[in-house]
C-alpha positions as a Python dict, from the first residue, in 0.01 Angstrom:
ca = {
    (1, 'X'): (0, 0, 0),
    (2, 'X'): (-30, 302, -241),
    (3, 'X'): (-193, 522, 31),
    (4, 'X'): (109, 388, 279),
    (5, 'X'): (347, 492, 63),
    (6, 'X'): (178, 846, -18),
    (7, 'X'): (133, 910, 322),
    (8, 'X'): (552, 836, 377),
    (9, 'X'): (627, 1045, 99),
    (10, 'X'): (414, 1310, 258),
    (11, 'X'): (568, 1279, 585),
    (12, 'X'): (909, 1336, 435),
    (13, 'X'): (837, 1645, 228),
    (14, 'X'): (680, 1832, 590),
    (15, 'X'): (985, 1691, 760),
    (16, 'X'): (1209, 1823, 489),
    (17, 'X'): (1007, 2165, 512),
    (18, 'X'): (1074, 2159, 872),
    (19, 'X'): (1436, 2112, 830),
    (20, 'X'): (1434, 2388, 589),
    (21, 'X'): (1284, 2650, 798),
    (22, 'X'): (1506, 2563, 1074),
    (23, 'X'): (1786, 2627, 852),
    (24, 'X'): (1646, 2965, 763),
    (25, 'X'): (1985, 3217, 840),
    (26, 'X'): (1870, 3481, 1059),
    (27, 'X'): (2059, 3855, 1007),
    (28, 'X'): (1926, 4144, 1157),
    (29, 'X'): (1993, 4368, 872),
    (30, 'X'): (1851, 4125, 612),
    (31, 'X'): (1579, 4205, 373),
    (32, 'X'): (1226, 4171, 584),
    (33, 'X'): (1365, 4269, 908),
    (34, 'X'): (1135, 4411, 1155),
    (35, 'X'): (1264, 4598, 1469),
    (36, 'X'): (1203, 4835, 1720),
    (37, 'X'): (1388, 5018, 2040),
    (38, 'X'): (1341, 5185, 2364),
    (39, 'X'): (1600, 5410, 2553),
    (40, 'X'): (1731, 5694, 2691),
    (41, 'X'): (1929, 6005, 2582),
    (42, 'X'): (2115, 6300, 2718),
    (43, 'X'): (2174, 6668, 2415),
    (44, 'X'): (2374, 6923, 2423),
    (45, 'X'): (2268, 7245, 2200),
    (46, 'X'): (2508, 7544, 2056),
    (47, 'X'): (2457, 7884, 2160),
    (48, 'X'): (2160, 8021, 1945),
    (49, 'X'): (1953, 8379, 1904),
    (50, 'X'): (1629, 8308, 2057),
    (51, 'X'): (1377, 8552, 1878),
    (52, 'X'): (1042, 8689, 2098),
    (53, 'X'): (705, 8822, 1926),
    (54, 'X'): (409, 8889, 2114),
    (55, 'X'): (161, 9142, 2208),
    (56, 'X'): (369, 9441, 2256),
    (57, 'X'): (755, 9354, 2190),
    (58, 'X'): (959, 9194, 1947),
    (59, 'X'): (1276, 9155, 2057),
    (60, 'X'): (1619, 8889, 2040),
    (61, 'X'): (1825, 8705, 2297),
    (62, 'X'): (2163, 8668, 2129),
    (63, 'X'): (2408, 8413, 2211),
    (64, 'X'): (2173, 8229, 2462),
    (65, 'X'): (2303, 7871, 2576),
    (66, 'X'): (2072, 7613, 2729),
    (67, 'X'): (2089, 7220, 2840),
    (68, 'X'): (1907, 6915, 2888),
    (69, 'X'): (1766, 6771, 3154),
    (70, 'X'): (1805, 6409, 3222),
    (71, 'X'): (1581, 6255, 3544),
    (72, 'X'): (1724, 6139, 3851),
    (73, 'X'): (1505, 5932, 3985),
    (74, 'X'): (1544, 5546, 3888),
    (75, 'X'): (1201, 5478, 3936),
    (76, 'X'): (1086, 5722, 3646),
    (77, 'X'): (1362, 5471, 3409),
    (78, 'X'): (1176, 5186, 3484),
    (79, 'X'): (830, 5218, 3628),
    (80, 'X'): (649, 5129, 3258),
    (81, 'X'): (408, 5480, 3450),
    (82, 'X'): (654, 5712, 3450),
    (83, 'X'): (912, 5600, 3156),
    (84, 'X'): (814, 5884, 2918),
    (85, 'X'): (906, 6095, 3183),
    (86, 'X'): (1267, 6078, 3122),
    (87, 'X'): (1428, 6183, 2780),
    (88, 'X'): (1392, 5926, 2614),
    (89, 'X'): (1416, 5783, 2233),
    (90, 'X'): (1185, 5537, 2036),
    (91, 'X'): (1205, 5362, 1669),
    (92, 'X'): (1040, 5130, 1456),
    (93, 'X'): (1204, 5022, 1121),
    (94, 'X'): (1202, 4755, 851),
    (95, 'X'): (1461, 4683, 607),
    (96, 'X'): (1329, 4696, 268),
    (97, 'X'): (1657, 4553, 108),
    (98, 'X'): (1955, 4395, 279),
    (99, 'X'): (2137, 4617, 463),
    (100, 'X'): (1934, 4934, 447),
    (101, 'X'): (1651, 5079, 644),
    (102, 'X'): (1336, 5292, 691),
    (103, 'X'): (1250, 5379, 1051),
    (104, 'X'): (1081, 5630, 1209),
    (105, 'X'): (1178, 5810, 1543),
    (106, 'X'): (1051, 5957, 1832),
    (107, 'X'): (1342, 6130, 2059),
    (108, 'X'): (1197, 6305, 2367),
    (109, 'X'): (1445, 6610, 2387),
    (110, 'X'): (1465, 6888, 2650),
    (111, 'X'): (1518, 7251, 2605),
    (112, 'X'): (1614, 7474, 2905),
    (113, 'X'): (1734, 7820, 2866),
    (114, 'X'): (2025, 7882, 3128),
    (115, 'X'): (1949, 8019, 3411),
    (116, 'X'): (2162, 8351, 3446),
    (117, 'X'): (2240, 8393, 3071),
    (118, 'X'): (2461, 8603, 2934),
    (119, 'X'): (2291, 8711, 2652),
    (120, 'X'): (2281, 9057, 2435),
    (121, 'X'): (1931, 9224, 2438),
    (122, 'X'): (1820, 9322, 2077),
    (123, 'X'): (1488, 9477, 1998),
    (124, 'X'): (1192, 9666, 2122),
    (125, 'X'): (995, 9628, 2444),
    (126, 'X'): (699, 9885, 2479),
    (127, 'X'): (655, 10091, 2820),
    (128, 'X'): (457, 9846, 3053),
    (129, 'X'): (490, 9548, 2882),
    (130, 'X'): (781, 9442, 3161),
    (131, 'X'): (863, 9559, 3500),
    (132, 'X'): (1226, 9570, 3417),
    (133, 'X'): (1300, 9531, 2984),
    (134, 'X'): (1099, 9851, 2873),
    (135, 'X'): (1238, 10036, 2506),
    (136, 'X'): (1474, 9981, 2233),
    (137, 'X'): (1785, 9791, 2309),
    (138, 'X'): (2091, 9727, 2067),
    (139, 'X'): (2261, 9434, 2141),
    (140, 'X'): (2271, 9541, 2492),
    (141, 'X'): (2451, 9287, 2757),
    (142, 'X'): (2223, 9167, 2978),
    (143, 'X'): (2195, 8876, 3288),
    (144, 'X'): (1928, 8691, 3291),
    (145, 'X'): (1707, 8605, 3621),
    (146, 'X'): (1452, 8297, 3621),
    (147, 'X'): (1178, 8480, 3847),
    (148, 'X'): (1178, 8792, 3543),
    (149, 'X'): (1242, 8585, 3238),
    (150, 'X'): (1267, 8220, 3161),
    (151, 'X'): (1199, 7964, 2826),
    (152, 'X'): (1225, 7569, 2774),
    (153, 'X'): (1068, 7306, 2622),
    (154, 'X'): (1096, 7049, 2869),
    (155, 'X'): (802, 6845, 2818),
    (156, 'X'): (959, 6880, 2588),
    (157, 'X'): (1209, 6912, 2242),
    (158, 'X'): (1059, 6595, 2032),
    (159, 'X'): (1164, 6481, 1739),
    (160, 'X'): (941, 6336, 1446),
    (161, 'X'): (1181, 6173, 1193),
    (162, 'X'): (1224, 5962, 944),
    (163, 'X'): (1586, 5807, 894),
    (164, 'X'): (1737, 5619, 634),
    (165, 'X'): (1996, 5334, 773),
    (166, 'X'): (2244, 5113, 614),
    (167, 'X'): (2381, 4833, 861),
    (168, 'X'): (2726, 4611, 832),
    (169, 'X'): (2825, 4349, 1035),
    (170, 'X'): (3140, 4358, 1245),
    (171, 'X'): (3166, 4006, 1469),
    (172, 'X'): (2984, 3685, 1476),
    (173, 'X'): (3021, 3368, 1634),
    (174, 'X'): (3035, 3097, 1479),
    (175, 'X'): (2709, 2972, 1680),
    (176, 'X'): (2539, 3292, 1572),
    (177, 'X'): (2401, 3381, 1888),
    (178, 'X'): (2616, 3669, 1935),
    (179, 'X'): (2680, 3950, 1679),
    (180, 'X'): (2804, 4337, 1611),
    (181, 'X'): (2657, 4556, 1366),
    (182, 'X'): (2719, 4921, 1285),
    (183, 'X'): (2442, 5161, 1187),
    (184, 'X'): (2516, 5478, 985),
    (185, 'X'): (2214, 5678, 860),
    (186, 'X'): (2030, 6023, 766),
    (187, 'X'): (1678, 6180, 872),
    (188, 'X'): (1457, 6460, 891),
    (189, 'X'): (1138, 6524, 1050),
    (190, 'X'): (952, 6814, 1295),
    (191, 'X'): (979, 6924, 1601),
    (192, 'X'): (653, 6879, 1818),
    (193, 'X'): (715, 7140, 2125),
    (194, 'X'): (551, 7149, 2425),
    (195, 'X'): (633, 7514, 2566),
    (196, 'X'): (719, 7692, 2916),
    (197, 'X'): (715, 8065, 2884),
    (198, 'X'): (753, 8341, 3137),
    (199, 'X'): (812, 8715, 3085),
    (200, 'X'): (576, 9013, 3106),
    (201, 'X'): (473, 8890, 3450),
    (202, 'X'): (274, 8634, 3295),
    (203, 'X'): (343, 8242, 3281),
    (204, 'X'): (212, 8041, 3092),
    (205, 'X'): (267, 7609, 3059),
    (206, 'X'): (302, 7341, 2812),
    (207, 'X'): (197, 7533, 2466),
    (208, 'X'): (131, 7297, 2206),
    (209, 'X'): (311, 7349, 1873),
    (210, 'X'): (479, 7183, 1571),
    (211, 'X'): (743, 7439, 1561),
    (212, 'X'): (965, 7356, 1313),
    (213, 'X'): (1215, 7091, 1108),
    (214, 'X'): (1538, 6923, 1175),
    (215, 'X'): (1777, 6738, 987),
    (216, 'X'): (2035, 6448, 1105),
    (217, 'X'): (2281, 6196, 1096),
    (218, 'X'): (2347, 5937, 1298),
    (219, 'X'): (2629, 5648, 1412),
    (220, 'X'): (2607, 5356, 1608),
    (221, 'X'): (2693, 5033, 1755),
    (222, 'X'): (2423, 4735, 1763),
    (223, 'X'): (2538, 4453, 2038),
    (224, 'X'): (2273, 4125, 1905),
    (225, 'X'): (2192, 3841, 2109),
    (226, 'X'): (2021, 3528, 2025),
    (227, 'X'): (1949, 3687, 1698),
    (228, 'X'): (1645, 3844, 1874),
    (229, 'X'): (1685, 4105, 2106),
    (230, 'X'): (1976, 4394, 2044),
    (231, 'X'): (2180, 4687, 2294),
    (232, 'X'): (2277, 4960, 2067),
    (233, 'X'): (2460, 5302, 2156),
    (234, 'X'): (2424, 5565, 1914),
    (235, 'X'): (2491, 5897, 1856),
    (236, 'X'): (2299, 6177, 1654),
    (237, 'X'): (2425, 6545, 1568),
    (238, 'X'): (2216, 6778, 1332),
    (239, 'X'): (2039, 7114, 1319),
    (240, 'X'): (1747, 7273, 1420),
    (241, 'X'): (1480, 7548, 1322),
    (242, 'X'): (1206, 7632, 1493),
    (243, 'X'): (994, 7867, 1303),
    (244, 'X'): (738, 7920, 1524),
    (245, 'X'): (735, 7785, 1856),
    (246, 'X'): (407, 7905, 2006),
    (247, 'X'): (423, 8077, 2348),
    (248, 'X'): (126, 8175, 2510),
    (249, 'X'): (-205, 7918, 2451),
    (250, 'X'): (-461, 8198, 2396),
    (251, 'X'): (-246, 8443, 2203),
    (252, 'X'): (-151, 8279, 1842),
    (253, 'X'): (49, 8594, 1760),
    (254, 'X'): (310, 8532, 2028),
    (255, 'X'): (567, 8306, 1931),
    (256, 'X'): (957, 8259, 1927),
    (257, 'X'): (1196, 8156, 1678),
    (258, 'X'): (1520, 7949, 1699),
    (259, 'X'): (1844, 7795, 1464),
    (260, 'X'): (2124, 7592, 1664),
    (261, 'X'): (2265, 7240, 1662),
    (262, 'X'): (2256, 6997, 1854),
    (263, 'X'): (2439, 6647, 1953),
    (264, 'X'): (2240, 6401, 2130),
    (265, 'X'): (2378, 6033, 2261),
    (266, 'X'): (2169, 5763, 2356),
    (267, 'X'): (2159, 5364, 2492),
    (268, 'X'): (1866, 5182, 2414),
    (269, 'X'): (1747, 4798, 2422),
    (270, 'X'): (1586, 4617, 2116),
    (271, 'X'): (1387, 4333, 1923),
    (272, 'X'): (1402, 4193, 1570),
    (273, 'X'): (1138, 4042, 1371),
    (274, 'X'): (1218, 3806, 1094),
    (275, 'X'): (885, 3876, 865),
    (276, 'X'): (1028, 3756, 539),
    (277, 'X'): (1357, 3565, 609),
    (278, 'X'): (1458, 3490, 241),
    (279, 'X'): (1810, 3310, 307),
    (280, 'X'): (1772, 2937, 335),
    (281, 'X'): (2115, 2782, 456),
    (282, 'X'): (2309, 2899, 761),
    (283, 'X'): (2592, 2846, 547),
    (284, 'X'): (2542, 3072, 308),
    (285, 'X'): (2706, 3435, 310),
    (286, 'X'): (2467, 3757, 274),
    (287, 'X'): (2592, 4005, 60),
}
């Protein structure tokens, strides 16, 4: 009778553990929070002075816009072959105390100097070096033609950061499978650049660099479902230098040099991951 009555009181206590866990209240911006995203993002960039060192000139574009450039083709969005083809933006982050984050960031950026761009022509160009820019120029106006001179970093702009996030709830239901969040936050990180370059009539493709820094804030809105899986639009303005973006693969002395800032906006779908859910009632508020 002794071991019957053990083996009850057993029973209860993993019954009563069950009930517990069950009971465990799931937030998405509670302490022990793991999540991640995927999406995709369109920039815009202020007019900048794009700076030009090589082997033979040194020499600025002033006032030089430039765009993104977003794909058209569907099948590059979802084909999981071509999906980095796009611009696109990916996180991982973990809240280390309720309502605040540490994530880090990938955003896939493009870079394309206009095509036609009104631009003053600052510098020095030595005899031969171009068929067309040859001397000293001060802040000359100038047009310029894709076929003579053109720059981007369309494979692209990216983004290495590390952001800082505090998250608030706006809506739940009342069966919690349903919920709005807002996400406010700050990072910095580099800028990995893979570089297109022609001028001098030579052209060269997709330099490798990490070019330079950037710094960030962001704002968003986090649409939950099923306490699980997340839609979240967000946007992100901050500024940019590139130190040293290298532009030609066998010459290291060749380079360019940037400041602007930029605004980027992007949609992206998520996941949480309850690691350590510490709140044990579904009644009970989290502060």
């Amino acid at each position: 009778m002794k071991q019957i009555g053990l083996l009850i009181m057993v029973c209860l206590s993993l019954n009563l553990q069950a009930q517990t866990k069950k009971k465990i209240n799931k937030v998405s911006y509670g302490k022990g929070t793991l999540y991640g995203y995927w999406g995709y993002n369109r920039s815009v960039y202020t007019k900048s002075n794009l700076r030009l060192i090589g082997g033979g000139y040194d020499f600025t574009l002033k006032n030089a816009s430039a765009h993104d450039n977003p794909s058209h083709k569907l099948k590059e969005y979802v084909d999981l072959g071509n999906i980095t083809v796009p611009q696109f933006n990916a996180r991982i982050g973990y809240y280390f105390k309720n309502h605040y984050a540490l994530s880090f960031g990938y955003d896939h950026m493009k870079y394309i100097f206009d095509d036609g761009n009104q631009v003053l022509l600052d510098g020095t160009i030595n005899p031969g070096v171009d068929t067309i820019w040859s001397g000293t120029y001060n802040n000359e106006p100038v047009r310029t033609d894709r076929d003579h001179f053109h720059y981007e970093n369309s494979n692209g702009l990216n983004y290495l950061h590390f952001d800082l996030t505090r998250s608030d709830m706006l809506y739940r239901t009342k069966n919690r499978k349903f919920a709005i969040s807002t996400n406010f936050g700050l990072g910095a990180g580099g800028i990995l650049s893979f570089n297109d370059f022609n001028f001098g009539q030579q052209k060269d493709m997709m330099t490798i660099s990490m070019s330079g820094y950037s710094v960030s804030a962001h704002a968003g809105l986090r649409l939950e479902f099923f306490n699980h899986v997340f839609l979240q639009a967000e946007g992100n303005t901050g500024f940019m230098h590139q130190v040293k973006v290298k532009t030609r693969p066998s010459d290291l002395n060749a380079y360019a040099t940037q400041k602007y800032g930029f605004a980027m906006g992007h949609i992206v779908a998520g996941f949480f991951v309850y690691l350590k859910p510490t709140n044990n009632c579904n009644d009970c508020p989290v502060w």
